[in-house]
PDB file of N, CA, C and O in Angstrom:
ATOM      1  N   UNK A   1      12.473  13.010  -7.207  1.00  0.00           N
ATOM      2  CA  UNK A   1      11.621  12.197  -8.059  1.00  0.00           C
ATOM      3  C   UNK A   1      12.375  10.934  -8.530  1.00  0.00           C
ATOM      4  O   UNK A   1      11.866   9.893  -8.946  1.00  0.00           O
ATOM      5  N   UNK A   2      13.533  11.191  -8.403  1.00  0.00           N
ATOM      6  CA  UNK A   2      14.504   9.939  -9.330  1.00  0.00           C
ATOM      7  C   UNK A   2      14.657   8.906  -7.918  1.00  0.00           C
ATOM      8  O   UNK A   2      15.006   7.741  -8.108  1.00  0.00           O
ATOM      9  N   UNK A   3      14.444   9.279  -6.838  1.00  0.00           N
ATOM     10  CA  UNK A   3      14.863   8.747  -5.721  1.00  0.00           C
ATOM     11  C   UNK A   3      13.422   7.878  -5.781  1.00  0.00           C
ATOM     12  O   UNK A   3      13.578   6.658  -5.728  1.00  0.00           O
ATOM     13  N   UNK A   4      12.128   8.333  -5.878  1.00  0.00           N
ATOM     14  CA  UNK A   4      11.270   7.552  -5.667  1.00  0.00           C
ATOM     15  C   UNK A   4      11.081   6.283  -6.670  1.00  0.00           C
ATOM     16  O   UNK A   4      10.787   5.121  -6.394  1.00  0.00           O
ATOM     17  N   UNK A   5      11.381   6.971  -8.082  1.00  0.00           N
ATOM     18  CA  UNK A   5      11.557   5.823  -9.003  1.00  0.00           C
ATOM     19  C   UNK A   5      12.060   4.508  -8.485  1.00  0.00           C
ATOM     20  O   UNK A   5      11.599   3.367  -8.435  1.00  0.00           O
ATOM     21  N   UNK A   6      13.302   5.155  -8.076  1.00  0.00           N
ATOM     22  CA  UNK A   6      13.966   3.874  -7.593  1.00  0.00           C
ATOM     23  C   UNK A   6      13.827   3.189  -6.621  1.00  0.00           C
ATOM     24  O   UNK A   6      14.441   2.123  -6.577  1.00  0.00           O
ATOM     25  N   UNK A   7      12.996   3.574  -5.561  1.00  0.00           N
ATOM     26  CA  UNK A   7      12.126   3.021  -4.539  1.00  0.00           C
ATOM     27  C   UNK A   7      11.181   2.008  -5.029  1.00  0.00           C
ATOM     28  O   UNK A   7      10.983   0.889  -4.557  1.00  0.00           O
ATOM     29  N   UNK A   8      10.521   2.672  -6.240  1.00  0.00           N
ATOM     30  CA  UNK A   8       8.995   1.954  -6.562  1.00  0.00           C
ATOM     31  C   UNK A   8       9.566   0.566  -7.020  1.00  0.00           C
ATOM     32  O   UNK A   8       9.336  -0.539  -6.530  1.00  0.00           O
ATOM     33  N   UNK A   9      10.485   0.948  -8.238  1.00  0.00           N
ATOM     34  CA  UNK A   9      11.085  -0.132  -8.770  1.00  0.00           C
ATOM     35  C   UNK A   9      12.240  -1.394  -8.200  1.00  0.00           C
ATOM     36  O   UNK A   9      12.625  -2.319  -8.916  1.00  0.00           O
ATOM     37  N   UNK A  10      12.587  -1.215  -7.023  1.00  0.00           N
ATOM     38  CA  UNK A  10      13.312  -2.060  -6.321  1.00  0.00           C
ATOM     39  C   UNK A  10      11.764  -2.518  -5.280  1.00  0.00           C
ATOM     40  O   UNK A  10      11.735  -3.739  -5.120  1.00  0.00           O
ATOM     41  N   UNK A  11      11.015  -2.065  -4.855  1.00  0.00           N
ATOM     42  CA  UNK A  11       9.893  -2.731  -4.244  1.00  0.00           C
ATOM     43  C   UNK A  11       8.764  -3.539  -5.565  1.00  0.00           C
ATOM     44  O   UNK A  11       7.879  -4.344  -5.275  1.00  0.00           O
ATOM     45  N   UNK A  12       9.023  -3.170  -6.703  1.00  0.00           N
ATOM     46  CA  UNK A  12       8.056  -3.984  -7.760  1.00  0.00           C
ATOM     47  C   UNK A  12       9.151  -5.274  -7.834  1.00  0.00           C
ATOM     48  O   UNK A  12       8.777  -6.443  -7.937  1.00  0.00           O
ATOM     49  N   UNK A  13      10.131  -4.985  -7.786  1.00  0.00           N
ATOM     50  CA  UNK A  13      11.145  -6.254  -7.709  1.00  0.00           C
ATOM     51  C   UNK A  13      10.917  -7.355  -7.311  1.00  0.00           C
ATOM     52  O   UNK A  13      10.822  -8.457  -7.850  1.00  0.00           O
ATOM     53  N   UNK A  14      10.788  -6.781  -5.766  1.00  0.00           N
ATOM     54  CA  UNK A  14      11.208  -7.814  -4.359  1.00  0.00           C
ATOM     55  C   UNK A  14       9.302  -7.835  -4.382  1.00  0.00           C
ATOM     56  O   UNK A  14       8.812  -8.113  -3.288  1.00  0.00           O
ATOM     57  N   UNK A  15       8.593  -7.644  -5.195  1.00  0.00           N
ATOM     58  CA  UNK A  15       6.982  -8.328  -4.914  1.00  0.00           C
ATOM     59  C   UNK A  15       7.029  -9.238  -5.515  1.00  0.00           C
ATOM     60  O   UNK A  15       6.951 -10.339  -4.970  1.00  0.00           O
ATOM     61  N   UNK A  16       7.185  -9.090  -6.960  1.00  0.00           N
ATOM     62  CA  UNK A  16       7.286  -9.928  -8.295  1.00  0.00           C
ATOM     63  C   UNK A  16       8.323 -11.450  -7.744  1.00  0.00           C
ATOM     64  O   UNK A  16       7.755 -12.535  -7.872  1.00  0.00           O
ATOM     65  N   UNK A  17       9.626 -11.454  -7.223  1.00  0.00           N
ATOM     66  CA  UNK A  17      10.162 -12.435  -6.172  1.00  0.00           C
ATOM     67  C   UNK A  17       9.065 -13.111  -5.458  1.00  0.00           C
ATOM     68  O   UNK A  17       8.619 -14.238  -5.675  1.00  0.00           O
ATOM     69  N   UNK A  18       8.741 -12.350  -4.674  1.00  0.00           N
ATOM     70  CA  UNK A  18       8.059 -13.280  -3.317  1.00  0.00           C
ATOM     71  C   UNK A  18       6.741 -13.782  -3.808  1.00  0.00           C
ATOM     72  O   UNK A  18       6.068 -14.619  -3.207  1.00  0.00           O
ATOM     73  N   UNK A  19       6.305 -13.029  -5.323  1.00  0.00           N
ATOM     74  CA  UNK A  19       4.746 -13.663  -5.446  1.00  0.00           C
ATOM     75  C   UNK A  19       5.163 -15.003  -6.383  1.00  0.00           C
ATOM     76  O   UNK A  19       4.345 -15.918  -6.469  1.00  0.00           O
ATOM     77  N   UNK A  20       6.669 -15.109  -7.196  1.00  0.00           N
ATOM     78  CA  UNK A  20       7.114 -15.926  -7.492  1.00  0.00           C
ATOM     79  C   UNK A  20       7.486 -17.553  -6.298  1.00  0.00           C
ATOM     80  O   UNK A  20       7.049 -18.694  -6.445  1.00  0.00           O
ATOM     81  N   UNK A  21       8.171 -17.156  -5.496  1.00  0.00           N
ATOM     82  CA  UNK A  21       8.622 -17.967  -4.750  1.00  0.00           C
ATOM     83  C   UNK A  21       6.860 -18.401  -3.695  1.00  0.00           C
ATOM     84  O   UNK A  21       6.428 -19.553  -3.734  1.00  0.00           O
ATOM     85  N   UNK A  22       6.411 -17.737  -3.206  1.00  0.00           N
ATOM     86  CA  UNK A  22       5.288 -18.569  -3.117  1.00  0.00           C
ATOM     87  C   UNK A  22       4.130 -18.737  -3.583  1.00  0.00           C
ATOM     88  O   UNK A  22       3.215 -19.225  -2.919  1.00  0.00           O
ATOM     89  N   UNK A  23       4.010 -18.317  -4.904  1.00  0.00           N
ATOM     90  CA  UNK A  23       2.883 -18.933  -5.630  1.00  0.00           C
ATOM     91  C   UNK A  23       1.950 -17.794  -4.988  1.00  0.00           C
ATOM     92  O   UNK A  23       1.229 -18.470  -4.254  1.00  0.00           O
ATOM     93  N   UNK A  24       1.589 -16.606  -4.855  1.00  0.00           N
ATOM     94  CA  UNK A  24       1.075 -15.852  -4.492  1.00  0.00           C
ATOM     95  C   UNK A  24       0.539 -14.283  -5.113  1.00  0.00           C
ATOM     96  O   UNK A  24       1.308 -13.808  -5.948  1.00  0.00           O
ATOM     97  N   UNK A  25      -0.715 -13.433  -4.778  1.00  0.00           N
ATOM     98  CA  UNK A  25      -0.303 -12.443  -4.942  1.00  0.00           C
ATOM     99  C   UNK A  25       0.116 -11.572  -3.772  1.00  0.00           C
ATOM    100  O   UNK A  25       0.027 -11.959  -2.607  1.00  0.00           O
ATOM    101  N   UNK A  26       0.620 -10.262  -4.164  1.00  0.00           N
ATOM    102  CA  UNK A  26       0.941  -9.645  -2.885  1.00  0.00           C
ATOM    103  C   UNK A  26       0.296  -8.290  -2.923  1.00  0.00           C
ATOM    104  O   UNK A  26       0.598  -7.496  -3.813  1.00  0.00           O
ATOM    105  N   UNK A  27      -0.651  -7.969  -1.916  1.00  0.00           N
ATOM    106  CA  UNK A  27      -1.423  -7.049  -2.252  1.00  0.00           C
ATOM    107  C   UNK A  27      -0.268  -5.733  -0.797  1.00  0.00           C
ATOM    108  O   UNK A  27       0.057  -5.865   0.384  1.00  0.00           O
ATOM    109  N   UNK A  28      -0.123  -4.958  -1.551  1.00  0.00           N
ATOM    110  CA  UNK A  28       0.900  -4.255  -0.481  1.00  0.00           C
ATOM    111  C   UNK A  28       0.110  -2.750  -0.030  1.00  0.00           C
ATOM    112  O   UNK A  28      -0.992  -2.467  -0.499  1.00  0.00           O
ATOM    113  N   UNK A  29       0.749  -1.954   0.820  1.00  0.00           N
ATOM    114  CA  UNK A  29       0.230  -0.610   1.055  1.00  0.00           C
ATOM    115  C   UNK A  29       1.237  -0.315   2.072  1.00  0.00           C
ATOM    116  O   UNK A  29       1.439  -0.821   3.176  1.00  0.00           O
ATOM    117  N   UNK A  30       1.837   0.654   1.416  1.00  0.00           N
ATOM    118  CA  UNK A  30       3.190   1.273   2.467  1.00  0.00           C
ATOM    119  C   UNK A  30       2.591   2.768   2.210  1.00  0.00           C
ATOM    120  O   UNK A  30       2.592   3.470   1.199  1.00  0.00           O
ATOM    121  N   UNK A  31       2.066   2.985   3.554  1.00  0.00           N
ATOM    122  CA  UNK A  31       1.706   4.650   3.777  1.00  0.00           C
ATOM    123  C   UNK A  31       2.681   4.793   5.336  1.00  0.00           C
ATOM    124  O   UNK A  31       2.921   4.057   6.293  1.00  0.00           O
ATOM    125  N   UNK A  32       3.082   6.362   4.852  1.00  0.00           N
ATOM    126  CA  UNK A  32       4.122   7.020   5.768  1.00  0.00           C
ATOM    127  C   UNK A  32       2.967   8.373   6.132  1.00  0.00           C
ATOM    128  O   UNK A  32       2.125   8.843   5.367  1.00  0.00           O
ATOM    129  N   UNK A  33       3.202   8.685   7.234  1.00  0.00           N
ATOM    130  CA  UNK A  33       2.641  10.052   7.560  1.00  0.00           C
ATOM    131  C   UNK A  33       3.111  11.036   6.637  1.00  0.00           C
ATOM    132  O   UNK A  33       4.179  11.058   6.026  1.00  0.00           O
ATOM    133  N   UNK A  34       2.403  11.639   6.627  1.00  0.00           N
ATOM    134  CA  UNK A  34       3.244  13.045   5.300  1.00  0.00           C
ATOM    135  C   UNK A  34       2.233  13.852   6.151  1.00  0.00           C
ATOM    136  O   UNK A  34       1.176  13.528   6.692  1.00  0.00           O
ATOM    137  N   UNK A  35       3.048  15.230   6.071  1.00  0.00           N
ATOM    138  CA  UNK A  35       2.527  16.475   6.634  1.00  0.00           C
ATOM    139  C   UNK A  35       2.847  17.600   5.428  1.00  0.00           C
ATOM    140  O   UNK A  35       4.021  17.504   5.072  1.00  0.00           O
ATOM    141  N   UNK A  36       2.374  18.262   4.971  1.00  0.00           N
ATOM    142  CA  UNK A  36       2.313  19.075   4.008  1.00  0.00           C
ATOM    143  C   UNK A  36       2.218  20.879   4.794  1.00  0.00           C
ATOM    144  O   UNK A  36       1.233  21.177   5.469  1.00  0.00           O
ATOM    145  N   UNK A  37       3.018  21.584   4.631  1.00  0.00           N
ATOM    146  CA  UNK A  37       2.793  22.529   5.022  1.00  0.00           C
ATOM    147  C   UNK A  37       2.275  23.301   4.328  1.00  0.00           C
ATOM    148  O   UNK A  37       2.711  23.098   3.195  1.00  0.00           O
ATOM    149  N   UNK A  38       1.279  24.441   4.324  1.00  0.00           N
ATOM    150  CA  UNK A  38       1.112  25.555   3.496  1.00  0.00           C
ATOM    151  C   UNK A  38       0.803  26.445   4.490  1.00  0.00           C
ATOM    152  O   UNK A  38       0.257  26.324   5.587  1.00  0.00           O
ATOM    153  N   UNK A  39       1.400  27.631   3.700  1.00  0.00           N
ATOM    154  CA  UNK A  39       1.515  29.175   4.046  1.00  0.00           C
ATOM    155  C   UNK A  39      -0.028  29.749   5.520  1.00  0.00           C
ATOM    156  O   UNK A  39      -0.002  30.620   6.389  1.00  0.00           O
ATOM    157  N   UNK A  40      -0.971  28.873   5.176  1.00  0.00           N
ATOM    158  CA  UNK A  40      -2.195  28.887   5.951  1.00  0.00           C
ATOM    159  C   UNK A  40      -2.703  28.175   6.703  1.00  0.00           C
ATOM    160  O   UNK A  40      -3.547  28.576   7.504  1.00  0.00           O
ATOM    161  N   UNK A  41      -2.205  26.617   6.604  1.00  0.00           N
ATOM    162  CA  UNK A  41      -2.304  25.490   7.455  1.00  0.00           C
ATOM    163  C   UNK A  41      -2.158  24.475   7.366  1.00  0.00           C
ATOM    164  O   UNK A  41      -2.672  24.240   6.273  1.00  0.00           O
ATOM    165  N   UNK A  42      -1.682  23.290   7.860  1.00  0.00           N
ATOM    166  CA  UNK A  42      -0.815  22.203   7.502  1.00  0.00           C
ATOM    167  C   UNK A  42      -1.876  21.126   7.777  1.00  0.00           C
ATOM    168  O   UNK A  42      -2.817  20.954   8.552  1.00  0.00           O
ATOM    169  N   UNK A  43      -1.076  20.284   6.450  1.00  0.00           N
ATOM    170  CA  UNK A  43      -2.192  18.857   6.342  1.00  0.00           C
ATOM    171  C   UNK A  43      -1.292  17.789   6.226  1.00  0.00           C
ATOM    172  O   UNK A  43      -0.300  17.734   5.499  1.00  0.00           O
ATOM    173  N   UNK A  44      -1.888  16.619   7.303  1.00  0.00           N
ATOM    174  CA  UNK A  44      -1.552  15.295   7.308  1.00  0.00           C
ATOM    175  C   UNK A  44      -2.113  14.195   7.184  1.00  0.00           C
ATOM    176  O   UNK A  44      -3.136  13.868   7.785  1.00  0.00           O
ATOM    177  N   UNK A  45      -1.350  13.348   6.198  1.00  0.00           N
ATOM    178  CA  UNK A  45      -1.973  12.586   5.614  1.00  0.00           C
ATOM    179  C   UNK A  45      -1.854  11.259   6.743  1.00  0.00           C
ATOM    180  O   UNK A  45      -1.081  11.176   7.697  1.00  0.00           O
ATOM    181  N   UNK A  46      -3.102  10.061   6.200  1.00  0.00           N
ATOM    182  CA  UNK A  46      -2.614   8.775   6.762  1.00  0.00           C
ATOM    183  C   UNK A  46      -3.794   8.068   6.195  1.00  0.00           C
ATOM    184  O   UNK A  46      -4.686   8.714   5.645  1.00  0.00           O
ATOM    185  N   UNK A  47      -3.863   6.198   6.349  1.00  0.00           N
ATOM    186  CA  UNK A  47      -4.437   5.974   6.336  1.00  0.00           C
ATOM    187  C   UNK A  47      -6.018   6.128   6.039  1.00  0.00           C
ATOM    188  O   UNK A  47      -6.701   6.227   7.059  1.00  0.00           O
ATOM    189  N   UNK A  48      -6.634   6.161   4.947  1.00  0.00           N
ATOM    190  CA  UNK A  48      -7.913   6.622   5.139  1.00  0.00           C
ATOM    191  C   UNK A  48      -9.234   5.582   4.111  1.00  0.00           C
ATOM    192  O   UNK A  48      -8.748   4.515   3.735  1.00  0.00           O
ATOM    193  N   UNK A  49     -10.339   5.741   3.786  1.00  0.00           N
ATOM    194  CA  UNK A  49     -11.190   5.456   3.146  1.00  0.00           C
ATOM    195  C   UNK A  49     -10.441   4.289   2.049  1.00  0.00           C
ATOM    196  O   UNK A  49     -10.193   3.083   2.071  1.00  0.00           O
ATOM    197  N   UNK A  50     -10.196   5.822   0.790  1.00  0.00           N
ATOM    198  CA  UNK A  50      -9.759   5.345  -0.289  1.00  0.00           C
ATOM    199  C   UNK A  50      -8.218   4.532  -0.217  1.00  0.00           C
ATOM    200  O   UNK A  50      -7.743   4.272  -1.323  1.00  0.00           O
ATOM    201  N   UNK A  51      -7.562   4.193   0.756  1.00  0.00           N
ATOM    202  CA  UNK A  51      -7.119   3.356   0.613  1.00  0.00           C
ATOM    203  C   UNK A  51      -7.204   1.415   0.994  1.00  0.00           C
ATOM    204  O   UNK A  51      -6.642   0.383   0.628  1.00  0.00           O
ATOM    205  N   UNK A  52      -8.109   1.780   1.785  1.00  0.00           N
ATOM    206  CA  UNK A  52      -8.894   0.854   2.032  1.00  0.00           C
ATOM    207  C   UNK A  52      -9.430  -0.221   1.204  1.00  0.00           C
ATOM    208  O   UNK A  52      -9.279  -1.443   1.198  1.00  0.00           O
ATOM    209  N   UNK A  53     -10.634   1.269  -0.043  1.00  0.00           N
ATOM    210  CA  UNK A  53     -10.705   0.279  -1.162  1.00  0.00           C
ATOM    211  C   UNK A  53      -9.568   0.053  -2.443  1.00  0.00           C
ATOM    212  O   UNK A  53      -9.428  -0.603  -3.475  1.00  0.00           O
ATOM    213  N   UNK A  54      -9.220   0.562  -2.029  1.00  0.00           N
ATOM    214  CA  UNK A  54      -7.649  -0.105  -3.042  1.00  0.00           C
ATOM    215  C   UNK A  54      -7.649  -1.139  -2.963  1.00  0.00           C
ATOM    216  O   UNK A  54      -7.912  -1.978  -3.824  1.00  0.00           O
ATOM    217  N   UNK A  55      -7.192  -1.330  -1.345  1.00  0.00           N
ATOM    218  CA  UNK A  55      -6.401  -2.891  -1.152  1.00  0.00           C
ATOM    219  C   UNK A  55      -7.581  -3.735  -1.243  1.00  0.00           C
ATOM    220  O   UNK A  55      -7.333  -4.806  -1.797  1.00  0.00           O
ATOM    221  N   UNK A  56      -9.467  -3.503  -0.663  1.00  0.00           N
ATOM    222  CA  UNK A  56     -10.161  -4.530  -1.210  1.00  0.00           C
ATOM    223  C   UNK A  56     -10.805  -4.596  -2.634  1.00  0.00           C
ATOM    224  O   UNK A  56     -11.800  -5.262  -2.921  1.00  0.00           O
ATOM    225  N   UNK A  57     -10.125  -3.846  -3.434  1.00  0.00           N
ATOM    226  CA  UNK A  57     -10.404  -3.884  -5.142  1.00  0.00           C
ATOM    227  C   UNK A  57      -9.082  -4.812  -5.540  1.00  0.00           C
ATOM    228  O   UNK A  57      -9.152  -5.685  -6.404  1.00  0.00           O
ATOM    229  N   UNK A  58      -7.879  -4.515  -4.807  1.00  0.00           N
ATOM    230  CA  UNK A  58      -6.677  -5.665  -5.454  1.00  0.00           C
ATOM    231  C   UNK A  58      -7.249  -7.151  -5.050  1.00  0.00           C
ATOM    232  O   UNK A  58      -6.878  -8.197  -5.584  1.00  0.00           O
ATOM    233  N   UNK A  59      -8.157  -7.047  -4.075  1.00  0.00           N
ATOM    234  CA  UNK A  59      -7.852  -8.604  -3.521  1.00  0.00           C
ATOM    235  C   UNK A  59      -9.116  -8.508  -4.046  1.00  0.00           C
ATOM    236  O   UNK A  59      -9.515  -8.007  -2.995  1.00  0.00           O
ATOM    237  N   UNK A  60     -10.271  -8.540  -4.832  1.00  0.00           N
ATOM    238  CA  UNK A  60     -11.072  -8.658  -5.741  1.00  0.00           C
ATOM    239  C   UNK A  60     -11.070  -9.269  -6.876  1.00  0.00           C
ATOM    240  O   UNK A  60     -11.764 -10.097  -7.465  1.00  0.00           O
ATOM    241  N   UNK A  61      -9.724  -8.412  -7.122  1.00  0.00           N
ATOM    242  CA  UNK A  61      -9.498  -8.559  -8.552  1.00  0.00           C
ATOM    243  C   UNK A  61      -8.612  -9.733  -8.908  1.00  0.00           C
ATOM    244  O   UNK A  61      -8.468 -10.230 -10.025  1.00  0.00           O
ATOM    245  N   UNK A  62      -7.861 -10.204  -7.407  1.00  0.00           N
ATOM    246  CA  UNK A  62      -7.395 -11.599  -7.723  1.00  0.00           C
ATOM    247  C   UNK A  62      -7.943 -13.066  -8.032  1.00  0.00           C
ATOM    248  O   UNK A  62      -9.075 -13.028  -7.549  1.00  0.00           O
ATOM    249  N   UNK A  63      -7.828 -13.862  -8.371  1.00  0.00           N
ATOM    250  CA  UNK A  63      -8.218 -15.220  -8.630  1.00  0.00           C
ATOM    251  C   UNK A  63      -8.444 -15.741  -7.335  1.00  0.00           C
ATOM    252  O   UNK A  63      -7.598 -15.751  -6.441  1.00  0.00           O
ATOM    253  N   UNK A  64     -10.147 -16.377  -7.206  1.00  0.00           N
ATOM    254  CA  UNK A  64      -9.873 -16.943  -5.717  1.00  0.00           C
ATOM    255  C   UNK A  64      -8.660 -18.075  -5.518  1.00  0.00           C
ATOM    256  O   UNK A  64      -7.944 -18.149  -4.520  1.00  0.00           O
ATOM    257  N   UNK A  65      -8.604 -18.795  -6.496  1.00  0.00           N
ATOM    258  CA  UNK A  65      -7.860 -19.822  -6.280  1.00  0.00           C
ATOM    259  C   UNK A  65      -6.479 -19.540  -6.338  1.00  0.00           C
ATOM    260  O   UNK A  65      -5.720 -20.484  -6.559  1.00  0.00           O
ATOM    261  N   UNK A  66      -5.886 -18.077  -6.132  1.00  0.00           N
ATOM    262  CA  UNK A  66      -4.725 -17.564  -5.735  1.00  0.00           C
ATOM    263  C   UNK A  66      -4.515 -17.503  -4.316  1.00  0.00           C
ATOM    264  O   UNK A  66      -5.445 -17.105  -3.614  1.00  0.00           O
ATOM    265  N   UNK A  67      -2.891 -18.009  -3.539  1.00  0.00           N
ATOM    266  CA  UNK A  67      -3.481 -17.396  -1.834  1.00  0.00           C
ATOM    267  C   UNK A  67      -2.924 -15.824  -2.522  1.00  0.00           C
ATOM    268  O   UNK A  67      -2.338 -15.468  -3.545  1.00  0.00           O
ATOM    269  N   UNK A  68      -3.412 -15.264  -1.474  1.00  0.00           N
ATOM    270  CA  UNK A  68      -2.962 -13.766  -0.854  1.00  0.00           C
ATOM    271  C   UNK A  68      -1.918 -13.520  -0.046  1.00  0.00           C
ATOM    272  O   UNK A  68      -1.862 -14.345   0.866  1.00  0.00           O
ATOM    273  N   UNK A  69      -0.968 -12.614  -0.017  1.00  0.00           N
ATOM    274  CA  UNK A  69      -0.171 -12.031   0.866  1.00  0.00           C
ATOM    275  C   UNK A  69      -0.196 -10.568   1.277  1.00  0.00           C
ATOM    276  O   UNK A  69       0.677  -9.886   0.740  1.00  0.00           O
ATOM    277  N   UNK A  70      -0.886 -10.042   1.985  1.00  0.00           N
ATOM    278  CA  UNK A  70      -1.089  -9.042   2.547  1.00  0.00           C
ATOM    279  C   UNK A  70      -0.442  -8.226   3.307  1.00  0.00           C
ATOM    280  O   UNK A  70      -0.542  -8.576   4.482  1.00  0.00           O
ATOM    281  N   UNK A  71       0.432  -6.914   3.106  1.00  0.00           N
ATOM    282  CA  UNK A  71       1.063  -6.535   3.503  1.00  0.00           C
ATOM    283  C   UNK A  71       1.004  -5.201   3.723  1.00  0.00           C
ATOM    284  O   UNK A  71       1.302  -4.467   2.781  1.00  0.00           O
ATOM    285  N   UNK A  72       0.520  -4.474   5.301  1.00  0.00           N
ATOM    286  CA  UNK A  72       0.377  -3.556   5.607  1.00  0.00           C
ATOM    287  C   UNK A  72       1.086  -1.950   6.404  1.00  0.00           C
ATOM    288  O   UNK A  72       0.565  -1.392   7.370  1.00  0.00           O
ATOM    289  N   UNK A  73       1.987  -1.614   5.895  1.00  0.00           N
ATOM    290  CA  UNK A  73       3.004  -0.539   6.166  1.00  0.00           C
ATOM    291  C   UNK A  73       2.495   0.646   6.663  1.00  0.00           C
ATOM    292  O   UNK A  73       2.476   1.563   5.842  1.00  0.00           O
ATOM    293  N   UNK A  74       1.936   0.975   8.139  1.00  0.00           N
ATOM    294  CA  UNK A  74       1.166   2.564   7.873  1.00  0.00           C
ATOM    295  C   UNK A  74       1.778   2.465   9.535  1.00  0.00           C
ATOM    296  O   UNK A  74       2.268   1.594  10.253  1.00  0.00           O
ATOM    297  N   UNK A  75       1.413   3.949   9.643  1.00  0.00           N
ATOM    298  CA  UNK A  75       1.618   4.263  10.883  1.00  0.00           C
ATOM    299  C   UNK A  75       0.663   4.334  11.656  1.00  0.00           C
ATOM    300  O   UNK A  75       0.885   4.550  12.848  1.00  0.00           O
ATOM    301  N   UNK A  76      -1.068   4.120  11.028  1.00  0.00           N
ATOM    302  CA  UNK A  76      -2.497   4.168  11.687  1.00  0.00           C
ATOM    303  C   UNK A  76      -3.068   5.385  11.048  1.00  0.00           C
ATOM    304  O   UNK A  76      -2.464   6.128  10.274  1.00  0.00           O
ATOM    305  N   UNK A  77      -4.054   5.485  11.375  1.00  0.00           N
ATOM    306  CA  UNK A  77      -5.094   6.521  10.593  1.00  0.00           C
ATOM    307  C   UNK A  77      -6.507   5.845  10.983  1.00  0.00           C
ATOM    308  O   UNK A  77      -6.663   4.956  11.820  1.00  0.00           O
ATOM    309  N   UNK A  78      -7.200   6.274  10.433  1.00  0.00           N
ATOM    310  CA  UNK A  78      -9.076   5.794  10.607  1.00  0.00           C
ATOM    311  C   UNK A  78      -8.861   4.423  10.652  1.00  0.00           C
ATOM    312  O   UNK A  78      -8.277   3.770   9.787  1.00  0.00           O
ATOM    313  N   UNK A  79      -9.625   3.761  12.268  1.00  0.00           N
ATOM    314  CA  UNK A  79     -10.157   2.507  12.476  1.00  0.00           C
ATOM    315  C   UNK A  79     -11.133   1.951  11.745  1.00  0.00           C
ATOM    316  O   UNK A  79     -11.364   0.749  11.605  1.00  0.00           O
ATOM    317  N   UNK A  80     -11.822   3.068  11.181  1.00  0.00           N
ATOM    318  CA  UNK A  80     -12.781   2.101  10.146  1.00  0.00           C
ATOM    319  C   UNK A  80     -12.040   1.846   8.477  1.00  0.00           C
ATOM    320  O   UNK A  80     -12.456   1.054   7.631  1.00  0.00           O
ATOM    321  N   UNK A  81     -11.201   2.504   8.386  1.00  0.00           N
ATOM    322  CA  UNK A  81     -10.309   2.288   7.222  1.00  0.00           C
ATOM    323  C   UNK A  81      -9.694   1.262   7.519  1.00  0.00           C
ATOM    324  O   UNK A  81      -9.827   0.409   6.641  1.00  0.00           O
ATOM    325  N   UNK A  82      -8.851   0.826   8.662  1.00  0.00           N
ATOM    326  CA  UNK A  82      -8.096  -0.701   8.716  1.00  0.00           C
ATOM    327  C   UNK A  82      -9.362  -1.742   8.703  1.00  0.00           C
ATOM    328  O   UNK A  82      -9.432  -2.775   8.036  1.00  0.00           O
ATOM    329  N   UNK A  83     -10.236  -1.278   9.503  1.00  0.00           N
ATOM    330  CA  UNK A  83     -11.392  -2.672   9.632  1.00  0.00           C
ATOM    331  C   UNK A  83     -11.851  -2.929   8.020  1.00  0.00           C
ATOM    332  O   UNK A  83     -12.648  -3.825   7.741  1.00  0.00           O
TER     333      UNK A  83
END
């Protein structure tokens, strides 16, 4: 848990930078496959729906007269989720 902290917070860093240096926001999404095992059957995650509207509720919620920087980290999941 202390490991992710420090993940989140060295990536809120280096956003807060780059939305500085170009006058921007940065709407991000870093999804990793995760596989979850249980005792009865294993689930993997990726890409899906609700993240989708995340990223078009952040870029909503920005100022049009902001640019955007869009930044997409996944390994794939549902084609209608990237579209």
């Amino acid at each position: 848990m202390f490991r992710q902290r420090m993940l989140e917070g060295t990536r809120l860093r280096l956003i807060v930078r780059i939305e500085a240096s170009r006058n921007s926001r940065v709407v991000l999404l870093v999804h990793r496959q995760e596989s979850l095992s249980l005792p009865c059957f294993s689930v993997v995650r990726f890409i899906g729906i609700n993240d989708s509207k995340e990223v078009i509720r952040a870029i909503h919620l920005t100022d049009p007269n902001v640019p955007l920087d869009i930044v997409l980290h996944t390994p794939g999941g549902l084609v209608l989720a990237s579209l």
